[in-house]
C-alpha positions as CSV (number, residue, x, y, z in Angstrom):
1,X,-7.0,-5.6,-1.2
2,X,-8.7,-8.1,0.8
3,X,-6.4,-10.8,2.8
4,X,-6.9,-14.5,1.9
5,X,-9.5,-15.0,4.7
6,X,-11.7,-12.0,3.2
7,X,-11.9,-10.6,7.1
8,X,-9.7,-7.6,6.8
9,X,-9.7,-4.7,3.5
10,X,-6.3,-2.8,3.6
11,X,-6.6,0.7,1.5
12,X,-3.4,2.5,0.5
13,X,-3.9,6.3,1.2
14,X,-1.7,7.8,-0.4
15,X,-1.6,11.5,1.0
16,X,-1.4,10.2,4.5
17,X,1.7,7.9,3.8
18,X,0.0,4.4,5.8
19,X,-2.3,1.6,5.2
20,X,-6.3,1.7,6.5
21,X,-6.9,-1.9,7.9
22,X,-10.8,-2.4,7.8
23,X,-12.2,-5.0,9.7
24,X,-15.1,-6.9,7.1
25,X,-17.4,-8.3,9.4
26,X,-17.6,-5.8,12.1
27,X,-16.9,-2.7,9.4
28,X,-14.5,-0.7,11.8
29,X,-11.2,0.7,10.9
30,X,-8.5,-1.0,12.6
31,X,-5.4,0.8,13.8
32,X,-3.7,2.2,10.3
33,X,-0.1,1.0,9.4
34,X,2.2,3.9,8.5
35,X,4.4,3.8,5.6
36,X,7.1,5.4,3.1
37,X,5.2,8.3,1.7
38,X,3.0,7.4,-1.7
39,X,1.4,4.0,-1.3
40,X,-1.0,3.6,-4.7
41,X,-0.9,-0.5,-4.9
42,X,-0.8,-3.3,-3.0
43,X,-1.1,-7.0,-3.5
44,X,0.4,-9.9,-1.6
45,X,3.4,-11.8,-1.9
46,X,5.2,-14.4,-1.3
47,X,4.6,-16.6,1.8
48,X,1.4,-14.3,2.9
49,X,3.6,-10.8,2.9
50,X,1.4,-7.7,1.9
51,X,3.9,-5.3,-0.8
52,X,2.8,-1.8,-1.0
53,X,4.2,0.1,-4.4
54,X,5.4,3.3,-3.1
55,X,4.8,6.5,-6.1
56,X,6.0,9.3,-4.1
57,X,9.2,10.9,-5.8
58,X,10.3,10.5,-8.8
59,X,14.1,9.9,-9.8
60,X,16.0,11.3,-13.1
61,X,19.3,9.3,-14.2
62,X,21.5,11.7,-16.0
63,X,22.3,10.8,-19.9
64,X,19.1,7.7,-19.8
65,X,16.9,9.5,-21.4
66,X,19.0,11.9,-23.9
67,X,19.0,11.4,-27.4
């Protein structure tokens, strides 16, 4: 996901919980930003704020699914 000024790439990584920041122009990693385990998406929000889906655990409510 690029940021509105096209001068930094962030990559979710999934395995290693945090965010790669990667500088366009100069094409160097930046320092990575952790997070919750299981980033897969990104995509900005409001007021400039970058939202990273997290798809690490998974959660079963008792009697939702049951037929």
């Amino acid at each position: 996901m690029l940021d509105a000024a096209g001068e930094r790439l962030y990559v979710a990584n999934r395995e290693s919980a945090e965010l790669t920041v990667i500088d366009v122009a100069a094409l160097r990693a930046l320092p990575a930003l952790p997070t919750r385990p299981g980033p897969v998406r990104l995509c900005w929000g409001p007021h400039g704020v970058l939202l990273a889906a997290l798809y690490h655990e998974r959660w079963e409510i008792e009697g939702v699914f049951d037929e």
